[in-house]
N, C-alpha and C positions, 0 to 999 in steps of 0.2 A: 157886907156880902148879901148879896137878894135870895133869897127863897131857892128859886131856879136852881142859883147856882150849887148853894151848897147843898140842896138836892143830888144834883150831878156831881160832888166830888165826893158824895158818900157813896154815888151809884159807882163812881169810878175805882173808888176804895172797890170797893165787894169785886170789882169785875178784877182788880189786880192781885185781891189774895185768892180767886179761882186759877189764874193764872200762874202765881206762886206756888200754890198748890197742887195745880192737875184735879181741881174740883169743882166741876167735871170736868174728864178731859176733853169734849167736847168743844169748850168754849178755848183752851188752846188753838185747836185743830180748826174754829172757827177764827177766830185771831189769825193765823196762819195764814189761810186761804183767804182771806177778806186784803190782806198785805199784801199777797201776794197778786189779787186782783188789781189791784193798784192805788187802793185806798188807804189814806196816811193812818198812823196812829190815831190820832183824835178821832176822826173818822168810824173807825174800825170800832174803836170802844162805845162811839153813840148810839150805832147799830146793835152791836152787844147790849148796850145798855136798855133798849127798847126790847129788848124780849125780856131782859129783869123786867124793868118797869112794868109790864104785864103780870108778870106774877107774884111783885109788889104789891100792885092795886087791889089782885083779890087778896092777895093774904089782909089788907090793913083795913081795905073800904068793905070786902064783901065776906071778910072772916072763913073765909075758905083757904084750906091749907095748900101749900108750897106745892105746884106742881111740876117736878123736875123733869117730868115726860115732855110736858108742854113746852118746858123753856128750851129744852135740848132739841124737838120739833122745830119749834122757831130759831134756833142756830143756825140749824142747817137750810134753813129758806133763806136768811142775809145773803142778797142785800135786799130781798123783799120785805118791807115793812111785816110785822110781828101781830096779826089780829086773830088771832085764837088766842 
């Protein structure tokens, strides 16, 4: 398995126990509406996945802590790509 991927099955892990959870509910409700636009599942969670990935990067590369305002902001822009 290359880099990439198992990158994205741990990012898909994270996005499916938010989901399991209701943590945040947000990312349900974004799931929801992303499905319901008419975007498959794979789909739905890449998008998801790219606002994690955002607030991956600073917590791991720039040591800045987890900002769940951000990530919740960028939820609710999908299917706008996530640059804040």
């Amino acid at each position: 398995m290359e880099t990439n991927d198992m990158l994205r099955e741990q990012i898909f892990e994270i996005i499916k126990n938010q989901l399991k959870n209701n943590d945040p509910p947000e990312t349900k409700i974004t799931f929801d509406r992303l499905l319901k636009a008419g975007y498959n599942d794979f789909q739905t969670r890449q998008m998801i996945g790219q606002c994690l990935s955002v607030e991956l990067f600073e917590v791991i590369k720039n040591g800045k802590p987890y900002n769940n305002a951000r990530y919740i902001k960028n939820l609710k822009k999908l299917p706008k790509e996530p640059f804040d």
